[in-house]
C-alpha positions as CSV (number, residue, x, y, z in Angstrom):
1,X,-5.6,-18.2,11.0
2,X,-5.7,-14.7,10.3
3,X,-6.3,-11.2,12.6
4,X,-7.4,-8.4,11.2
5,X,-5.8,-4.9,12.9
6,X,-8.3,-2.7,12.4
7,X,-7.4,1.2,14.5
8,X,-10.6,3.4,14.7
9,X,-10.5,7.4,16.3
10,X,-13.5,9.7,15.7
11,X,-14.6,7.4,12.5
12,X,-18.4,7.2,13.2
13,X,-19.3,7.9,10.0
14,X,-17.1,5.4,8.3
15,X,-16.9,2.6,10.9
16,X,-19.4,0.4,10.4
17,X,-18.6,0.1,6.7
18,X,-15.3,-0.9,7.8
19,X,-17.1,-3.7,9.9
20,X,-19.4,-4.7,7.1
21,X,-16.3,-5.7,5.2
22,X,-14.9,-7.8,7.9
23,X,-17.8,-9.4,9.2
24,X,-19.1,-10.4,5.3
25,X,-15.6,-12.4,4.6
26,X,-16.4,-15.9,3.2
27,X,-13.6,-18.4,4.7
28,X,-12.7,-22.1,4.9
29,X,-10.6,-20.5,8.5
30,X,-11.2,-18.6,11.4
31,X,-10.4,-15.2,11.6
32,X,-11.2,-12.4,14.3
33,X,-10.5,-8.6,13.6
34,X,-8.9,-6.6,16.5
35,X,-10.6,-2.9,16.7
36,X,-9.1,-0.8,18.9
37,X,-10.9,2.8,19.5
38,X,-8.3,5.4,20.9
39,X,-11.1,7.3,23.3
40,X,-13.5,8.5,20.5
41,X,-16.1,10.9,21.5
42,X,-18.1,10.9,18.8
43,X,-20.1,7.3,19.1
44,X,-17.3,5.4,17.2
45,X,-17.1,3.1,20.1
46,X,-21.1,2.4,20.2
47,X,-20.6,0.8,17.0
48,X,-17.7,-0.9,17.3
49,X,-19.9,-2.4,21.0
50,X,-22.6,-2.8,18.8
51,X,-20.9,-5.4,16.4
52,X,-18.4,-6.9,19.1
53,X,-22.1,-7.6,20.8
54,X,-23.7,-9.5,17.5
55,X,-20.5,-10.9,15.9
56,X,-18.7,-12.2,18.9
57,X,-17.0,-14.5,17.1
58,X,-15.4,-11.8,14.6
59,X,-15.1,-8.9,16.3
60,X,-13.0,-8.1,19.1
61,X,-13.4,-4.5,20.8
62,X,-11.0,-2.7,23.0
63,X,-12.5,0.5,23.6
64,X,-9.8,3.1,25.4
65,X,-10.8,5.6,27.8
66,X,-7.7,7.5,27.3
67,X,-5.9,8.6,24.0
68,X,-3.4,6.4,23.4
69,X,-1.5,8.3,20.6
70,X,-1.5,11.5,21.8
71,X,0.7,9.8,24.6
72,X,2.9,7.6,22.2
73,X,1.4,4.7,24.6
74,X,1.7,1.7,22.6
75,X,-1.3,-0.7,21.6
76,X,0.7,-4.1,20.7
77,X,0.4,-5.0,24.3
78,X,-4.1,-4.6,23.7
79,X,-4.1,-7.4,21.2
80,X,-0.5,-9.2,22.1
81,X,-1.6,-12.6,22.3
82,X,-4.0,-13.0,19.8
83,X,-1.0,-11.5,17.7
84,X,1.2,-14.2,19.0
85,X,-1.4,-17.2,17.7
86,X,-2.5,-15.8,14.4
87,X,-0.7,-16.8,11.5
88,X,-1.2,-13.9,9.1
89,X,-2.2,-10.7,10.0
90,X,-4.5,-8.4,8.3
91,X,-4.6,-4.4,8.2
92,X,-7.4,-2.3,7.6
93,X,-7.7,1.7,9.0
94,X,-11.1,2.8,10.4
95,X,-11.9,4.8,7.7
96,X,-11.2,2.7,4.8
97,X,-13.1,-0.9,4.0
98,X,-13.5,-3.9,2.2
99,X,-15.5,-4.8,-0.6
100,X,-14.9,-8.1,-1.6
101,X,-16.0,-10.9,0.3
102,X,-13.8,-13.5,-0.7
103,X,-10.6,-11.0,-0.2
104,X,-9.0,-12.8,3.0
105,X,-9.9,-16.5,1.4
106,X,-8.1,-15.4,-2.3
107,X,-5.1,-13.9,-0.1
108,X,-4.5,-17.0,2.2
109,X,-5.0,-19.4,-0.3
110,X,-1.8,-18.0,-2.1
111,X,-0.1,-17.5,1.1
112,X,-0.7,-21.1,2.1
113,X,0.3,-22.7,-1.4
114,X,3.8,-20.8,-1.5
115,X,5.7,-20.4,1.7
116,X,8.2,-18.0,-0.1
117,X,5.5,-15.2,-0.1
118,X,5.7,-13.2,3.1
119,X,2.8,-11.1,2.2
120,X,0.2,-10.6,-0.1
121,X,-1.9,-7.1,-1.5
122,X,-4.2,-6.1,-4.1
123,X,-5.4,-3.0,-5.8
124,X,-8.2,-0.7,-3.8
125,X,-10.6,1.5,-5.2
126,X,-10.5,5.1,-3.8
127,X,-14.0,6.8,-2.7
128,X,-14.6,10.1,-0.9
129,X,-16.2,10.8,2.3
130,X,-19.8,9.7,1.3
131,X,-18.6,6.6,-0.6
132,X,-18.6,7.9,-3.7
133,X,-16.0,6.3,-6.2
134,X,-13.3,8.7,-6.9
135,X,-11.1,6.0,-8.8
136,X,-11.9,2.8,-10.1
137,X,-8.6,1.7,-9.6
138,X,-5.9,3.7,-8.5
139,X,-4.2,6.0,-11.0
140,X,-0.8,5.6,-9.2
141,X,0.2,2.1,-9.9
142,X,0.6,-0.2,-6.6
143,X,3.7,-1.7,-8.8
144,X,5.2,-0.2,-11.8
145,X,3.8,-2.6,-14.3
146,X,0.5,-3.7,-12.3
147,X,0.7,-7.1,-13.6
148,X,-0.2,-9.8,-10.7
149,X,2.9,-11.7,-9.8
150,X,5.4,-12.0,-6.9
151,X,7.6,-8.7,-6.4
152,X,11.1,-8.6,-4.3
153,X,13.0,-6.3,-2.3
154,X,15.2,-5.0,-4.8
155,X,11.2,-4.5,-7.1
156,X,10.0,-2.5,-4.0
157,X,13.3,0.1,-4.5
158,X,14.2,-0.2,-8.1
159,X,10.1,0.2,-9.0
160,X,8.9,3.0,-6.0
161,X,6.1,0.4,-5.0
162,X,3.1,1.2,-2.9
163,X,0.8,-1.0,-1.4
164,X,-2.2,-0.4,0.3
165,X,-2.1,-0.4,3.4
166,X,-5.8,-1.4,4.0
167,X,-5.6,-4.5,1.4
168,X,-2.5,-6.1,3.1
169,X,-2.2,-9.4,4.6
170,X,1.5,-10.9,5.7
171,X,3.1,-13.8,7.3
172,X,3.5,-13.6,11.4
173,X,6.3,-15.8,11.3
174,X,9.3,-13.2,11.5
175,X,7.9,-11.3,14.9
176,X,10.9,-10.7,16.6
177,X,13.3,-9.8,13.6
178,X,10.5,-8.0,11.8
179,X,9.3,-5.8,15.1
180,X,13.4,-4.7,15.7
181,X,13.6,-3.3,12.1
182,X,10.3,-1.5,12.5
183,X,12.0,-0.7,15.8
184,X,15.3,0.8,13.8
185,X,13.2,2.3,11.1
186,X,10.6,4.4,13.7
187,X,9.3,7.5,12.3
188,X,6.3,9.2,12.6
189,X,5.4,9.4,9.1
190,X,6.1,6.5,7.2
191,X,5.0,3.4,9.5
192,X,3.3,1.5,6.6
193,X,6.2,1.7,4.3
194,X,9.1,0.7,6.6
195,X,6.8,-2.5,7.8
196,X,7.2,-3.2,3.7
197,X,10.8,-3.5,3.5
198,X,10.9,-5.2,7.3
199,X,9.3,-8.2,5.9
200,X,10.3,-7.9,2.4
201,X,13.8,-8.8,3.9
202,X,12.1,-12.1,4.4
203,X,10.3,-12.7,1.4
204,X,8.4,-11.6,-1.3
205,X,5.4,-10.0,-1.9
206,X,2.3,-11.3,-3.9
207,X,0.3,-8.7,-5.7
208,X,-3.1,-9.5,-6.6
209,X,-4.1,-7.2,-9.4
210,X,-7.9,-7.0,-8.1
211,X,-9.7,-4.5,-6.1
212,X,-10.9,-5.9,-2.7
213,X,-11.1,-2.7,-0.9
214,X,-11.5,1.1,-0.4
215,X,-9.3,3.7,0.0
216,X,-11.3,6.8,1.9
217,X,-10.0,10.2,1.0
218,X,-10.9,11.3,4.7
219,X,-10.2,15.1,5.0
220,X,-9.7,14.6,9.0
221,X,-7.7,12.0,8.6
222,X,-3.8,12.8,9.5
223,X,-2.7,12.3,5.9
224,X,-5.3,14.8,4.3
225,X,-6.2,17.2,6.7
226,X,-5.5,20.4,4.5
227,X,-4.6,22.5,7.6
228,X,-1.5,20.6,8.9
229,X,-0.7,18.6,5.5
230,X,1.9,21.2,4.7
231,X,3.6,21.2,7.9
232,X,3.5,17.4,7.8
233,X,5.2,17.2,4.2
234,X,8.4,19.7,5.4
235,X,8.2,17.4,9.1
236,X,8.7,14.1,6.6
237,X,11.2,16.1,4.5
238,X,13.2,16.7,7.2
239,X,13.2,13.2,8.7
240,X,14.5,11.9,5.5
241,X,17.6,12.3,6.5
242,X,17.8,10.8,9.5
243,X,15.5,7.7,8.1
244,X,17.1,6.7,5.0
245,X,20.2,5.7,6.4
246,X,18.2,4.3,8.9
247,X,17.1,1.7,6.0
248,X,19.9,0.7,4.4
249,X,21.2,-0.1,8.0
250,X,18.3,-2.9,8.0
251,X,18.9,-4.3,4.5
252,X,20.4,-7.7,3.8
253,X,23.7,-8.3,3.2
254,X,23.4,-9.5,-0.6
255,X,21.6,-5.7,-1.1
256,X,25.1,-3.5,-0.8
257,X,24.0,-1.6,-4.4
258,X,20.8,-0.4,-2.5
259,X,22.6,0.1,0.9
260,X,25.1,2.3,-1.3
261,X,22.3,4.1,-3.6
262,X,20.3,5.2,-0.2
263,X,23.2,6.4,1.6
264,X,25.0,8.4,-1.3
265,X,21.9,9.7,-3.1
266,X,20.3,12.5,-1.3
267,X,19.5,14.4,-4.2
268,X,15.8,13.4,-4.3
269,X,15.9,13.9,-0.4
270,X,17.0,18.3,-1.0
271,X,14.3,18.4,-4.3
272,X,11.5,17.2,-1.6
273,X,12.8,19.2,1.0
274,X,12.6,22.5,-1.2
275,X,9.0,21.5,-2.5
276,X,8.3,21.5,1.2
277,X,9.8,24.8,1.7
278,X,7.8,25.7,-1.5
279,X,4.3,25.2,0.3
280,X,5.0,26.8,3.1
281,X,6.0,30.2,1.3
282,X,9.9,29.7,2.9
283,X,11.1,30.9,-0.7
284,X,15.1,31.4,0.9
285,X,14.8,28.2,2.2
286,X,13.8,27.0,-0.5
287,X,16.3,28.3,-3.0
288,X,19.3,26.8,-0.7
289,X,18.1,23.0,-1.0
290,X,17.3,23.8,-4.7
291,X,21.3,24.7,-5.1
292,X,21.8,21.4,-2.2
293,X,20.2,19.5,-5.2
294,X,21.9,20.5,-7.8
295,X,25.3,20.2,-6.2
296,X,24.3,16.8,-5.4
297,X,23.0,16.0,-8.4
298,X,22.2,18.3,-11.5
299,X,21.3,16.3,-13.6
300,X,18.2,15.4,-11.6
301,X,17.5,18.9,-10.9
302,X,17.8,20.0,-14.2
303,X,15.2,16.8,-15.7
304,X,12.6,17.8,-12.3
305,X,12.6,21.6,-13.1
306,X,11.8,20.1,-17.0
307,X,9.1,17.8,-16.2
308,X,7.5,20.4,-13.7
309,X,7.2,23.1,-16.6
310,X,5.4,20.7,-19.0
């Protein structure tokens, strides 16, 4: 019924939490998590032996002995056909984990009662390194009003929605058509959030306004690792550009307002651009995509310059 996608890479000290959470789920279906270790070298891969070994039912291991992403080799083809005959698909990184037990049951039980839902997420708690609890809930809301209920395509742009990543699960119905927008949409930044409007072009989301999982603030990790973070925010700046139009290229017909909004209004696009500039101490830089910004939109510029000062 379900497979978890679970990606593991120099994680020892978080991985077998991560496998805890999947191996504790209480369901009325079978499930299997996919846990594919990109060469660690620091014992990740014992563990993730280790519970393949005692929960061979659960836990599938493919342990590489040669980095995949470093080569941009892709890892669909490792778990292809048990991708192929699983109905829903679940994420969870390495790194992060589950806590509730009954979080794939609660998930699948809406799925399976309303075939108009092509996913389905809940709220996570963030922890640090050592497990700690950071936030109870997360301050950013996962949807603007955090009330449980279905949310659209149109929601995920008009609201800025973010959903965990790690507390996802979505229908495997739309493969093809959902793998060639990814496809369109590729960027090295982003994956998560172009895989949310790929299959909300197909349906809508459920959000479940529980937490179910753990977000790990992991200071290695490629999103928070302090020494190339700033590089990474001016690299996702920049790719904006080329992505955004990118997006509205995928959207349904019936969504021309958004098409027209993403294509038109790059505003927002110079403003992050300049904060980017802004970090990494390129102060002429950033001063042109300030006055990009407010040509484009000064209104906008004026209201962020505003808020940033309170």
């Amino acid at each position: 019924m379900v497979m978890i996608k679970c990606f593991t890479y120099q994680h020892v000290n978080y991985i077998e939490d991560t496998l805890k959470g999947f191996v504790m789920q209480r369901t009325d279906f079978l499930f299997v998590a996919v846990v594919v270790d990109d060469c660690s070298t620091d014992g990740t891969a014992d563990i993730v032996r280790k519970y393949a070994e005692q929960y061979p039912n659960i836990i599938h291991a493919i342990c590489l002995e040669e980095n995949f992403y470093s080569q941009q080799k892709p890892k669909f083809p490792l778990y292809q056909d048990i991708a192929n005959s699983s109905k829903y698909i679940a994420l969870c990184e390495g790194d992060d984990y589950w806590t509730d037990p009954l979080k794939l049951q609660k998930q699948v039980d809406l799925l399976e009662a309303d075939e108009t839902l092509v996913a389905c997420c809940t709220n996570c708690s963030v922890v640090d390194m050592t497990g700690d609890v950071v936030e109870e809930k997360r301050i950013l809301p996962v949807v603007r009003d955090n009330k449980s209920g279905r949310y659209s395509l149109r929601d995920f742009f008009d609201q800025s929605h973010q959903y965990p990543t790690l507390s996802v699960v979505y229908r495997n119905t739309h493969k093809k058509e959902v793998a060639e927008k990814c496809k369109i949409m590729r960027n090295p930044y982003m994956g998560d959030w172009t895989l949310w409007i790929a299959l909300l072009c197909f349906g809508n989301m459920y959000y479940l306004d529980e937490v179910t999982c753990a977000y790990r603030i992991n200071p290695q990790s490629l999103t928070h690792d302090q020494s190339k973070i700033n590089q990474r925010r001016l690299g996702q700046a920049q790719d904006n550009f080329r992505l955004i139009p990118l997006v509205a290229s995928v959207l349904p017909e019936e969504y021309q307002d958004i098409k027209k909004r993403l294509t038109k209004d790059t505003a927002w696009m110079w403003f992050a651009l300049a904060n980017a500039h802004k970090h990494l101490h390129h102060y002429i830089k950033m001063a042109g995509c300030l006055v990009m910004c407010g040509l484009k939109d000064p209104k906008m510029l004026y209201s962020k310059i505003i808020h940033r000062n309170k």
